[in-house]
C-alpha positions as CSV (number, residue, x, y, z in Angstrom):
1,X,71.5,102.2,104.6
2,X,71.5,99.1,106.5
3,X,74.9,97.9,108.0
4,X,76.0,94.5,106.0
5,X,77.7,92.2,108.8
6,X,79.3,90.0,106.6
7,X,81.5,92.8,105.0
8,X,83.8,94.8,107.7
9,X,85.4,97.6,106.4
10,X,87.6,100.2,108.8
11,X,87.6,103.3,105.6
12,X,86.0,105.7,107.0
13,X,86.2,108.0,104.3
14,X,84.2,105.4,102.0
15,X,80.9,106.9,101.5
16,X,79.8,103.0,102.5
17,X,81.1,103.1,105.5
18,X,78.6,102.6,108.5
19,X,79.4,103.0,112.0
20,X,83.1,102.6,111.7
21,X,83.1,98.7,111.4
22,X,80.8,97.5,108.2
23,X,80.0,98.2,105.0
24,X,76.3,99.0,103.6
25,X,76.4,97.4,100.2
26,X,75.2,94.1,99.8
27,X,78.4,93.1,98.0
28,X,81.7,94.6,96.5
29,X,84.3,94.3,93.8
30,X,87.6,93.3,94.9
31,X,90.5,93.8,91.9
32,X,94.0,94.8,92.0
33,X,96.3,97.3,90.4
34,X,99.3,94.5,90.3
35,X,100.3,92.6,87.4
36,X,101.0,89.5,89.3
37,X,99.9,90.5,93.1
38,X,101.5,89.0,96.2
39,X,100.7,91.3,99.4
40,X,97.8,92.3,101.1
41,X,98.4,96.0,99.4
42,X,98.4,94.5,96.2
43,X,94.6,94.2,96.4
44,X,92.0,97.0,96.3
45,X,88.0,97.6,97.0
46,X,87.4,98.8,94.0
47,X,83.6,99.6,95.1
48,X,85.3,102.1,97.1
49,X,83.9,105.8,96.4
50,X,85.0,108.9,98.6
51,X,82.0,109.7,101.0
């Protein structure tokens, strides 16, 4: 898989983690588990899967 430099991602449990600074997919979901979400934790990668 090919590092995608317009996604940085420090998870490196995600199994789309690459080299500790990007993600490889060519795009991801981002949702939240918030009702009416106001902080950065509020928000979630939900293409996250553990790698």
């Amino acid at each position: 898989m090919q590092n995608n430099e317009c996604i940085k991602c420090s998870v490196e449990k995600c199994k789309f983690n690459s080299s500790k600074e990007y993600c490889t997919l060519s795009q991801i979901s981002v949702g939240t588990h918030e009702s009416d979400p106001n902080e950065i934790q509020c928000t979630d990668c939900e293409s996250f899967i553990v790698g």
